[in-house]
NUFITOR-184871 format. One record per atom (N, C-alpha, C, CB): residue number from 1; atom name; x, y, z. Coordinates in steps of 0.2 Angstrom, whole numbers, always signed. Glycine has a CB too. Layout:
BEGIN
ATOM  vopa  marti      u      v      w
ATOM   NUM     CA      X      Y      Z
...
//
This chain:
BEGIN
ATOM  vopa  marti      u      v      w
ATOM     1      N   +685   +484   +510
ATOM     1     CA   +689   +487   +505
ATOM     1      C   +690   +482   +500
ATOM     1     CB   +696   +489   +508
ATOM     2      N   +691   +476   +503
ATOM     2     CA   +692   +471   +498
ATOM     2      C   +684   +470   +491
ATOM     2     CB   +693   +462   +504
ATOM     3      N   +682   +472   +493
ATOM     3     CA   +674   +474   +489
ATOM     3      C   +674   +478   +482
ATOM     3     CB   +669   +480   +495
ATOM     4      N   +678   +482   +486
ATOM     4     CA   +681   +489   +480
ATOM     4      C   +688   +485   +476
ATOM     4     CB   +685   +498   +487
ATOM     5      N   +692   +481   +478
ATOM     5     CA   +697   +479   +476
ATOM     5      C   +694   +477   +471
ATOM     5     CB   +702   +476   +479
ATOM     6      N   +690   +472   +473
ATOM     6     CA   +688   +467   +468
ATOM     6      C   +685   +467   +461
ATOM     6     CB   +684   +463   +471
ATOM     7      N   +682   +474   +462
ATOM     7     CA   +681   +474   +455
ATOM     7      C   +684   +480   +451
ATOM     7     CB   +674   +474   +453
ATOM     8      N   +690   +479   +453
ATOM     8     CA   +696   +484   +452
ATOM     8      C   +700   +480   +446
ATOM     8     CB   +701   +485   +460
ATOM     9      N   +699   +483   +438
ATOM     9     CA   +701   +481   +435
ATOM     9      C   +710   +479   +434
ATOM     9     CB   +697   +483   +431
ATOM    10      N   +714   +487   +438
ATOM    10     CA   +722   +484   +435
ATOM    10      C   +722   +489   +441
ATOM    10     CB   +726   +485   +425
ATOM    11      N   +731   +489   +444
ATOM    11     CA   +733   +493   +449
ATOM    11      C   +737   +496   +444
ATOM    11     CB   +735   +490   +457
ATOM    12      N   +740   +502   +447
ATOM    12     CA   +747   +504   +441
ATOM    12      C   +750   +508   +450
ATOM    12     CB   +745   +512   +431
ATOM    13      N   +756   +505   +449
ATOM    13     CA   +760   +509   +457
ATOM    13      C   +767   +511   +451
ATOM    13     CB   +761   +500   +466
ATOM    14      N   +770   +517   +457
ATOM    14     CA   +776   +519   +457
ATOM    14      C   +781   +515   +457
ATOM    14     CB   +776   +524   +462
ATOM    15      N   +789   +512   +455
ATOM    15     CA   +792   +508   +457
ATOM    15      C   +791   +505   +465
ATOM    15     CB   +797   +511   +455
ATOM    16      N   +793   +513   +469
ATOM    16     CA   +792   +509   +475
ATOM    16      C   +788   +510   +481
ATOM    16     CB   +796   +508   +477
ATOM    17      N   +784   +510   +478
ATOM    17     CA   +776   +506   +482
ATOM    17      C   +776   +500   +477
ATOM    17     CB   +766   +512   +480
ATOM    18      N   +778   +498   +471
ATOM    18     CA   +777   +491   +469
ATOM    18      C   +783   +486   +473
ATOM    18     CB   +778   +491   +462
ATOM    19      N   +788   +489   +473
ATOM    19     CA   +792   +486   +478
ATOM    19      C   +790   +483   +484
ATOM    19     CB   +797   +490   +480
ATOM    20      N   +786   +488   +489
ATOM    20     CA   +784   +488   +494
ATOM    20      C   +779   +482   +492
ATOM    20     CB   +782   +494   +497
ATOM    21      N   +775   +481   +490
ATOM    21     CA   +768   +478   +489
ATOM    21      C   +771   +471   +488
ATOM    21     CB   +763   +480   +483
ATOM    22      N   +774   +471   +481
ATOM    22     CA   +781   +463   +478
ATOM    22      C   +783   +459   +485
ATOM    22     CB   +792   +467   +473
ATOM    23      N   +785   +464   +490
ATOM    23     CA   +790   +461   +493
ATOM    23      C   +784   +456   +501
ATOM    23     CB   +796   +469   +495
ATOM    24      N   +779   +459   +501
ATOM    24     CA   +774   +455   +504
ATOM    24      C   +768   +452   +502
ATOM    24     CB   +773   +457   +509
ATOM    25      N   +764   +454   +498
ATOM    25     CA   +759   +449   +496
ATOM    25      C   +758   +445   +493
ATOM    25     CB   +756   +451   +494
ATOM    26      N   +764   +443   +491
ATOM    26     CA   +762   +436   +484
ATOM    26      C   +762   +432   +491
ATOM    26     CB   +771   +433   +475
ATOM    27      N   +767   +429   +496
ATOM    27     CA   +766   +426   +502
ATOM    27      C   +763   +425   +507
ATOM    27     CB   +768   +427   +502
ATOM    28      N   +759   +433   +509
ATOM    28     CA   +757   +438   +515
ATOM    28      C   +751   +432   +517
ATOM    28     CB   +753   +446   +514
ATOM    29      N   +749   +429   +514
ATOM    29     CA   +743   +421   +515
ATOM    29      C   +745   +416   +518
ATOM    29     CB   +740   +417   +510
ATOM    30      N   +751   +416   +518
ATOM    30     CA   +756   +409   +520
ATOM    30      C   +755   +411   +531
ATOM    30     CB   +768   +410   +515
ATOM    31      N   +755   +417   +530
ATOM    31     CA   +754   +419   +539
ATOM    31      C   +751   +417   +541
ATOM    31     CB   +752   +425   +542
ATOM    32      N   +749   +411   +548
ATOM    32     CA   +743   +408   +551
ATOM    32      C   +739   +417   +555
ATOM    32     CB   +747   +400   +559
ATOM    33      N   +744   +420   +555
ATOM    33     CA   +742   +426   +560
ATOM    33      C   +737   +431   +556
ATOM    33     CB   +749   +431   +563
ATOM    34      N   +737   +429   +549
ATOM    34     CA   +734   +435   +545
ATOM    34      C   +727   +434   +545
ATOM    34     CB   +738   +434   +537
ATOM    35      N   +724   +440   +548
ATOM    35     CA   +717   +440   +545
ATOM    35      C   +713   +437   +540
ATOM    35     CB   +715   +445   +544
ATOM    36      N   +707   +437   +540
ATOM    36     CA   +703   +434   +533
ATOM    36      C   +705   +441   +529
ATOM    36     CB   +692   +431   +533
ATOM    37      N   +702   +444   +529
ATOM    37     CA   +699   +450   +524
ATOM    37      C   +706   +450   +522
ATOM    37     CB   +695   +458   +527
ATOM    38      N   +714   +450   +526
ATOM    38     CA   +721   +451   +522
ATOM    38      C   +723   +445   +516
ATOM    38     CB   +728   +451   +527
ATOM    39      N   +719   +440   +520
ATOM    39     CA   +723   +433   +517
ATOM    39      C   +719   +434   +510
ATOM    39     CB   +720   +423   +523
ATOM    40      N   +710   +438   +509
ATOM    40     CA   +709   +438   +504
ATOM    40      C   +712   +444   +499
ATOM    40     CB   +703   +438   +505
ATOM    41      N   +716   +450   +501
ATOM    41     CA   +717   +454   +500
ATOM    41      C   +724   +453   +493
ATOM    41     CB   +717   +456   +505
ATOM    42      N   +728   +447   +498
ATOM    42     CA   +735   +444   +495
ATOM    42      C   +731   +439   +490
ATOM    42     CB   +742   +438   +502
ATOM    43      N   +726   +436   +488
ATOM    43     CA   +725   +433   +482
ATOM    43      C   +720   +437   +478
ATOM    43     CB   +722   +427   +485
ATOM    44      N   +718   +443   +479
ATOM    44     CA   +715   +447   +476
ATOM    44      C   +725   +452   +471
ATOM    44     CB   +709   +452   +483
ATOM    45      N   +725   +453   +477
ATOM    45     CA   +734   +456   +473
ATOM    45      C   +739   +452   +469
ATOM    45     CB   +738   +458   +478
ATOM    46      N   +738   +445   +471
ATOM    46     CA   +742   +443   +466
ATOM    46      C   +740   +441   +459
ATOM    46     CB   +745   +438   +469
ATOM    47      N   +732   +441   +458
ATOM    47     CA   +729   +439   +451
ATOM    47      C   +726   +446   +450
ATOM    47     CB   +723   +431   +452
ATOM    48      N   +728   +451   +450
ATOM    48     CA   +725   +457   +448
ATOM    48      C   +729   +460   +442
ATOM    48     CB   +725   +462   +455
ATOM    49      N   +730   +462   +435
ATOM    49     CA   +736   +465   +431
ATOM    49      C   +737   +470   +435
ATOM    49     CB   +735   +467   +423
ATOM    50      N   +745   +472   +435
ATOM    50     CA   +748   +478   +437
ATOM    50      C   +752   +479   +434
ATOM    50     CB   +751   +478   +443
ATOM    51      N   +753   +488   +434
ATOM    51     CA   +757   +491   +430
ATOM    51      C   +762   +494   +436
ATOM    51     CB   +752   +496   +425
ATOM    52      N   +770   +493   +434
ATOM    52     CA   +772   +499   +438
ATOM    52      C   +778   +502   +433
ATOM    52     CB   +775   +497   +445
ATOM    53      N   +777   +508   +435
ATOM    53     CA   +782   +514   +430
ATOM    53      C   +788   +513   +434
ATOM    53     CB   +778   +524   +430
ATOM    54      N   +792   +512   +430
ATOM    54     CA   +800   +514   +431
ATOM    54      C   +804   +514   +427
ATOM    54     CB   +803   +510   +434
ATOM    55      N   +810   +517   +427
ATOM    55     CA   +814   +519   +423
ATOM    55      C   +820   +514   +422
ATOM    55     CB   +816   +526   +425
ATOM    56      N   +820   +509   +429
ATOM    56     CA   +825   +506   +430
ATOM    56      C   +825   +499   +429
ATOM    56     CB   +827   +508   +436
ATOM    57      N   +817   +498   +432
ATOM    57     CA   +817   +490   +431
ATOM    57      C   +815   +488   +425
ATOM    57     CB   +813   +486   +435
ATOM    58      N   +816   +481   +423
ATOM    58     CA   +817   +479   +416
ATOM    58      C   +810   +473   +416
ATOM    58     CB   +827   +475   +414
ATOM    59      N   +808   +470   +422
ATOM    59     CA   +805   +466   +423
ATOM    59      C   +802   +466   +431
ATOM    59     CB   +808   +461   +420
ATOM    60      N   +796   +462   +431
ATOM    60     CA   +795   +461   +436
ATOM    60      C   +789   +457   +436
ATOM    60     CB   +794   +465   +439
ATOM    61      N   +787   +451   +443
ATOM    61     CA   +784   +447   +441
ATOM    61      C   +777   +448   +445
ATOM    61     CB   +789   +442   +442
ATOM    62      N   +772   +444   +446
ATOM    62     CA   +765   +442   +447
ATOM    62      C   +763   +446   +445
ATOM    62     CB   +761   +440   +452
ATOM    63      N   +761   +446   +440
ATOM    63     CA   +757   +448   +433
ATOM    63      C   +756   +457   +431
ATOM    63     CB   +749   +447   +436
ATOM    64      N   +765   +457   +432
ATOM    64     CA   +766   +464   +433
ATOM    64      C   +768   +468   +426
ATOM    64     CB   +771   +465   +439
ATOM    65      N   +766   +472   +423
ATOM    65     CA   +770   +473   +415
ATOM    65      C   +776   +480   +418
ATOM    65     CB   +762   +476   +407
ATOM    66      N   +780   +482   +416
ATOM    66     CA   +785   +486   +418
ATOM    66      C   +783   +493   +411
ATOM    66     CB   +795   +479   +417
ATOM    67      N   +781   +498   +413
ATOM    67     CA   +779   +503   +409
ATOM    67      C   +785   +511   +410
ATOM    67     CB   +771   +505   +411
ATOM    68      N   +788   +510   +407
ATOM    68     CA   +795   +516   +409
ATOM    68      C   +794   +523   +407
ATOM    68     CB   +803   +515   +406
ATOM    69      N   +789   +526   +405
ATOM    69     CA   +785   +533   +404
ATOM    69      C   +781   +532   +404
ATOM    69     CB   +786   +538   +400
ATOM    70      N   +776   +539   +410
ATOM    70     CA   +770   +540   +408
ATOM    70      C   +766   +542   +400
ATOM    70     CB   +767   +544   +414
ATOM    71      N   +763   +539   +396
ATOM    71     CA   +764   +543   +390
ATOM    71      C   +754   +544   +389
ATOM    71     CB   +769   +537   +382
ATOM    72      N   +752   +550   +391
ATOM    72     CA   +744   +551   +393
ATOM    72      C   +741   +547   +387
ATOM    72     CB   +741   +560   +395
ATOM    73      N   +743   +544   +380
ATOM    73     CA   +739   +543   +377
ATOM    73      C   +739   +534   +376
ATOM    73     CB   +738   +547   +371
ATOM    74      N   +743   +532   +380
ATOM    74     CA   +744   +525   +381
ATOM    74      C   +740   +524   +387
ATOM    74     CB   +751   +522   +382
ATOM    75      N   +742   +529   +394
ATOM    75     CA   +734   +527   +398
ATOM    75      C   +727   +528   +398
ATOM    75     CB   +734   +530   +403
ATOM    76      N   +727   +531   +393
ATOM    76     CA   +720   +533   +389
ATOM    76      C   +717   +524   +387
ATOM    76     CB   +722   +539   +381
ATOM    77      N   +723   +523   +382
ATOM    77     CA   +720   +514   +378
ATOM    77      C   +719   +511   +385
ATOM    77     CB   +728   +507   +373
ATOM    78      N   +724   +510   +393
ATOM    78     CA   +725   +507   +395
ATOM    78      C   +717   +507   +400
ATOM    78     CB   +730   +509   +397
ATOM    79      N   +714   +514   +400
ATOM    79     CA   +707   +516   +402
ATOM    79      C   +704   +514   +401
ATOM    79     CB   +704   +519   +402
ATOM    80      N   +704   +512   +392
ATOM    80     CA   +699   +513   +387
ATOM    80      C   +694   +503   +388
ATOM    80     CB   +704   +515   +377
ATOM    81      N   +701   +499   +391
ATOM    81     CA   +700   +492   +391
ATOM    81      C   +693   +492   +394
ATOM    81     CB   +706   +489   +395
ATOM    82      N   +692   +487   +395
ATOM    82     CA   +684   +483   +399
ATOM    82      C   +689   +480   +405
ATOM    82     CB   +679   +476   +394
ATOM    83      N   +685   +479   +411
ATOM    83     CA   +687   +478   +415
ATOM    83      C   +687   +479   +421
ATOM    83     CB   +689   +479   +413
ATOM    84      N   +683   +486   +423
ATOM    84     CA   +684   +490   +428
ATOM    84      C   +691   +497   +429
ATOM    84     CB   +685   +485   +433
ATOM    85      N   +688   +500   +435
ATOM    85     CA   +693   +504   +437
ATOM    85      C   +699   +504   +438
ATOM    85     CB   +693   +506   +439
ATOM    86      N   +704   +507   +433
ATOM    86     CA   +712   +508   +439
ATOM    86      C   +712   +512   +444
ATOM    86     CB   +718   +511   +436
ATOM    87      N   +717   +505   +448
ATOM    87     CA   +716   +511   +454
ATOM    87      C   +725   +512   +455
ATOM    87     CB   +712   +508   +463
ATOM    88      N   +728   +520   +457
ATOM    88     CA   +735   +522   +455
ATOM    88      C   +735   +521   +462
ATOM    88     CB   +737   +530   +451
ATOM    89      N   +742   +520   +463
ATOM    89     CA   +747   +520   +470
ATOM    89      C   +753   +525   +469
ATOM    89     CB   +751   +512   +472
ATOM    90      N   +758   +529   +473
ATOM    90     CA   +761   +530   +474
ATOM    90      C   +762   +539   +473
ATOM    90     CB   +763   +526   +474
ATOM    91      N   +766   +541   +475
ATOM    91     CA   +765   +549   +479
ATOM    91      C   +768   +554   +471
ATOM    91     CB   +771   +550   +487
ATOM    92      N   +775   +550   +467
ATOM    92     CA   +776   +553   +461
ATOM    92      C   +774   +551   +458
ATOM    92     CB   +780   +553   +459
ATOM    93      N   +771   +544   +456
ATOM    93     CA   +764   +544   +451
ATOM    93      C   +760   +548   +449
ATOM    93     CB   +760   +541   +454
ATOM    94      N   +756   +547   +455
ATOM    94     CA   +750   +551   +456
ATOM    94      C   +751   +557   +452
ATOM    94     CB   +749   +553   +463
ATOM    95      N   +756   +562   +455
ATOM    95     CA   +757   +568   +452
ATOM    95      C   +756   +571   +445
ATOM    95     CB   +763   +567   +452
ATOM    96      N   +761   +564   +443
ATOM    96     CA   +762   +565   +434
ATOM    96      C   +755   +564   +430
ATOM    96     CB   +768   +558   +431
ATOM    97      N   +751   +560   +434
ATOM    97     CA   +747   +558   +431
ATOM    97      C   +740   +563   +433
ATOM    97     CB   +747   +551   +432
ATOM    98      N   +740   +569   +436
ATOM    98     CA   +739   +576   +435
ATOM    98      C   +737   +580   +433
ATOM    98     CB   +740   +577   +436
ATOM    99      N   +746   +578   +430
ATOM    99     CA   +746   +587   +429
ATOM    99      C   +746   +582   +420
ATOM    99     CB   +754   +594   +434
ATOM   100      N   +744   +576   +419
ATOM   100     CA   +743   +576   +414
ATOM   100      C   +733   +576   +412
ATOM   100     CB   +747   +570   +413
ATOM   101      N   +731   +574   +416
ATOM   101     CA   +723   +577   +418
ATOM   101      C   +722   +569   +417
ATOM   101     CB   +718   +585   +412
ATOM   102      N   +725   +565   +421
ATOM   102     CA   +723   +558   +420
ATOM   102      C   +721   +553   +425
ATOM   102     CB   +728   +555   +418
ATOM   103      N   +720   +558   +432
ATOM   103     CA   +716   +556   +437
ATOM   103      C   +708   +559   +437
ATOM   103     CB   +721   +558   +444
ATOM   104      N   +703   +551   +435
ATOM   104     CA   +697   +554   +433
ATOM   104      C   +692   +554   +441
ATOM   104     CB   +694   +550   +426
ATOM   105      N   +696   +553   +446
ATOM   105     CA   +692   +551   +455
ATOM   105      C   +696   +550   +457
ATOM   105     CB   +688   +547   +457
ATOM   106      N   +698   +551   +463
ATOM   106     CA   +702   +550   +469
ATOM   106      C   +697   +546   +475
ATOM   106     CB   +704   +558   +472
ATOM   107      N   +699   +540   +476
ATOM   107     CA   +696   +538   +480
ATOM   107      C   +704   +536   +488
ATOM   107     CB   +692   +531   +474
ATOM   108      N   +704   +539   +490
ATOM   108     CA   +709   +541   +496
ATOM   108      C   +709   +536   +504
ATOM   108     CB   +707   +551   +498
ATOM   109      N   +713   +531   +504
ATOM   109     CA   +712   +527   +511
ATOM   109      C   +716   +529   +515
ATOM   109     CB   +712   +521   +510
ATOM   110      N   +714   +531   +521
ATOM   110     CA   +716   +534   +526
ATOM   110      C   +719   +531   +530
ATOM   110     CB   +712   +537   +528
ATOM   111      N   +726   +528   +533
ATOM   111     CA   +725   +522   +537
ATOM   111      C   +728   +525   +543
ATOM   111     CB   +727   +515   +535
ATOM   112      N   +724   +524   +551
ATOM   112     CA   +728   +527   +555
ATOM   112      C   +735   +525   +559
ATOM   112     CB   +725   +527   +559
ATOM   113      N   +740   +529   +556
ATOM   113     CA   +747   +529   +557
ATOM   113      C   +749   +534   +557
ATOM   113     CB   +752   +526   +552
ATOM   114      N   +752   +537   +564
ATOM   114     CA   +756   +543   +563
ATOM   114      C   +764   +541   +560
ATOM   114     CB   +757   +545   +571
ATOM   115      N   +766   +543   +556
ATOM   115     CA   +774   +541   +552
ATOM   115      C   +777   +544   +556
ATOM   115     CB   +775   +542   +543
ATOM   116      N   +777   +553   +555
ATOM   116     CA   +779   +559   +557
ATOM   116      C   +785   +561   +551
ATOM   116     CB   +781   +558   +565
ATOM   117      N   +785   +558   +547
ATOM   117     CA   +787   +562   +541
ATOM   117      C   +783   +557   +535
ATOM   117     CB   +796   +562   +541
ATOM   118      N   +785   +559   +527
ATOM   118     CA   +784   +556   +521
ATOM   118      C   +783   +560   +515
ATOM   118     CB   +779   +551   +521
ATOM   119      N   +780   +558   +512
ATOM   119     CA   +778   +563   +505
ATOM   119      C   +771   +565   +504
ATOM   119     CB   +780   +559   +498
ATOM   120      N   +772   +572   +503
ATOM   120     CA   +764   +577   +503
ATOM   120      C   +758   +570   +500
ATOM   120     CB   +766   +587   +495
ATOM   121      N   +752   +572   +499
ATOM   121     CA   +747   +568   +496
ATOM   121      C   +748   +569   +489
ATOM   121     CB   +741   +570   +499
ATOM   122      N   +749   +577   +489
ATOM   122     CA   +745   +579   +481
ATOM   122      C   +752   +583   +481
ATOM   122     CB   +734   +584   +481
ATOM   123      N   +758   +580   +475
ATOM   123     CA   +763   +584   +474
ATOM   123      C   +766   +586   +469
ATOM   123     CB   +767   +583   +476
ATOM   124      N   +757   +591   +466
ATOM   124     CA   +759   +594   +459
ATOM   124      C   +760   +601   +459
ATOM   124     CB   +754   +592   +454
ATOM   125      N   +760   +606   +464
ATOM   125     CA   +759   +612   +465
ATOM   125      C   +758   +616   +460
ATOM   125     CB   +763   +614   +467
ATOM   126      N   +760   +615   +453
ATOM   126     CA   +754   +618   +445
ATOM   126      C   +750   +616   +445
ATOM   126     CB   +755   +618   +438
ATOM   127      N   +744   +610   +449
ATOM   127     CA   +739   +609   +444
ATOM   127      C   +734   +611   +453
ATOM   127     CB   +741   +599   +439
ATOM   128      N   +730   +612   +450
ATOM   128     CA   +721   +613   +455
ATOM   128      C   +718   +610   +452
ATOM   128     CB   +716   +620   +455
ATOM   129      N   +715   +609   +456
ATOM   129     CA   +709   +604   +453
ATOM   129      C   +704   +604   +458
ATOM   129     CB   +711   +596   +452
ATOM   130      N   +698   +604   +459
ATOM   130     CA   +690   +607   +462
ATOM   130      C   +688   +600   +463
ATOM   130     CB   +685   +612   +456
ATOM   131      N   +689   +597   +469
ATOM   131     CA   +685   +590   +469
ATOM   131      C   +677   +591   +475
ATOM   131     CB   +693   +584   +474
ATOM   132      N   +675   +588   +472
ATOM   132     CA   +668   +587   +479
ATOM   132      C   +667   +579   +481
ATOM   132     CB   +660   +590   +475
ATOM   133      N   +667   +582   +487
ATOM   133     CA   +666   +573   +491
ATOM   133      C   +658   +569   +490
ATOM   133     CB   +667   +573   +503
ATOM   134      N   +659   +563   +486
ATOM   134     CA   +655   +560   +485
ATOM   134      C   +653   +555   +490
ATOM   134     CB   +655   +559   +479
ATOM   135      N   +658   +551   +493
ATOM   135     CA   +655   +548   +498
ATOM   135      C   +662   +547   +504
ATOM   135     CB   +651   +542   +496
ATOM   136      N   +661   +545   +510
ATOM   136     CA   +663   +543   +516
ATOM   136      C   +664   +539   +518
ATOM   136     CB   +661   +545   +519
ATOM   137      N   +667   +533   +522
ATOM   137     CA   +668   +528   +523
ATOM   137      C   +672   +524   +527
ATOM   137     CB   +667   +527   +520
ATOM   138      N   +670   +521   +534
ATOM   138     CA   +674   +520   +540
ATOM   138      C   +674   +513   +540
ATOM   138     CB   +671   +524   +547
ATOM   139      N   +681   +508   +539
ATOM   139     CA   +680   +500   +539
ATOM   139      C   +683   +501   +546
ATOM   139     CB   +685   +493   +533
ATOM   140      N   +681   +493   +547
ATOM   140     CA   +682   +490   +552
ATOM   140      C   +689   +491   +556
ATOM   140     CB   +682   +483   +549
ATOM   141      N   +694   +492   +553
ATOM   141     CA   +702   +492   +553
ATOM   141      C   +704   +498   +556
ATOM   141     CB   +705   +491   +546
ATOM   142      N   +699   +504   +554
ATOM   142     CA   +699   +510   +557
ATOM   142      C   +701   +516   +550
ATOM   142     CB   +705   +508   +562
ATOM   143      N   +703   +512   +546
ATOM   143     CA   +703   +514   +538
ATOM   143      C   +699   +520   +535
ATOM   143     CB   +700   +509   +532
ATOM   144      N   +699   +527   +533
ATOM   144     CA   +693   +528   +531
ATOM   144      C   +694   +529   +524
ATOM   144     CB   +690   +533   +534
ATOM   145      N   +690   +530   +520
ATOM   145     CA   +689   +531   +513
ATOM   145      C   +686   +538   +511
ATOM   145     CB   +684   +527   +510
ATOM   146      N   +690   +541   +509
ATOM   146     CA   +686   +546   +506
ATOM   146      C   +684   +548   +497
ATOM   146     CB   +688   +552   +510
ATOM   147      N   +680   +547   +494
ATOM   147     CA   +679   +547   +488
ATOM   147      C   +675   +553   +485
ATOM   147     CB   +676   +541   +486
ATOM   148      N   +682   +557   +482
ATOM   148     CA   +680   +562   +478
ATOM   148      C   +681   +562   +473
ATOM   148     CB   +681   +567   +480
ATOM   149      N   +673   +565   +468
ATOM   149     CA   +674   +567   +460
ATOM   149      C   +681   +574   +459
ATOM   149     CB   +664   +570   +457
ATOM   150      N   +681   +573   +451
ATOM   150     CA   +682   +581   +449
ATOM   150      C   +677   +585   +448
ATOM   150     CB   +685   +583   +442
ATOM   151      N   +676   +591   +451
ATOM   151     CA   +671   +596   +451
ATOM   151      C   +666   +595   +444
ATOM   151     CB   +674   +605   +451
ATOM   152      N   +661   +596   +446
ATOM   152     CA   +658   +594   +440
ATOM   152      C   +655   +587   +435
ATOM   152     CB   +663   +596   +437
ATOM   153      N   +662   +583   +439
ATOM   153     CA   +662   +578   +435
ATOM   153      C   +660   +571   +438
ATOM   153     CB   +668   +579   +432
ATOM   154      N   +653   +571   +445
ATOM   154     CA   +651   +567   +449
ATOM   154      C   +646   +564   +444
ATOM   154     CB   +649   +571   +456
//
């Protein structure tokens, strides 16, 4: 996965999945217990730009810019950069960026955890969207990937 991260040009997460992330990677290396592939993951995530949308925070830090509406023709510039792909995090995110027709692939990691509750995957109920699975993929960890285009748009 770290393969894919890496040439992952910016992340943009929901306030909090950025919380969640903020609150263990800038350090998660400092663990003697931590795998290689995590120890590389926490130095891949702290020098990566990140975007997170909030209405509330005013700032936030490793290398994060604070963006407080999704406005589709600012994520458009944001696309437009060189760089590589964004990859989006979180569940209201996602959404908005939809049913603004601003998710151009889904690339989906599967990780095995039964929670037994959380929030749906896909929580735009107005919007369809016709995806075909372009590829498959089982790490080590037990993770799977699944990467699908928009119909059409493989």
């Amino acid at each position: 996965m770290n393969g894919q991260f890496r040439t992952t040009g910016a992340f943009m997460f929901g306030r909090v999945t950025h919380e969640l992330m903020a609150g263990y990677w800038p350090t998660a290396d400092q663990d003697p217990d931590l795998s290689a592939p995590m120890v590389e993951f926490a130095g891949i995530w702290r020098e990566m730009p990140k975007f997170v949308f909030s209405r509330t925070l005013t700032q936030a830090s490793w290398n994060t810019t604070v963006i407080h509406d999704v406005v589709p023709e600012q994520i458009a510039e944001l696309k437009a950069q060189p760089g590589g792909d964004i990859a989006l995090s979180g569940a209201n995110l996602a959404s908005t960026f939809m049913r603004h027709g601003l998710v151009d692939e889904f690339r989906i990691l599967v990780h095995p955890v039964v929670l037994g509750r959380g929030r749906p995957l896909f929580e735009a109920p107005d919007v369809r969207l016709d995806l075909r699975l372009e590829e498959t993929r089982t790490f080590g960890n037990g993770v799977v990937l699944l990467h699908y285009s928009r119909d059409g748009e493989g």
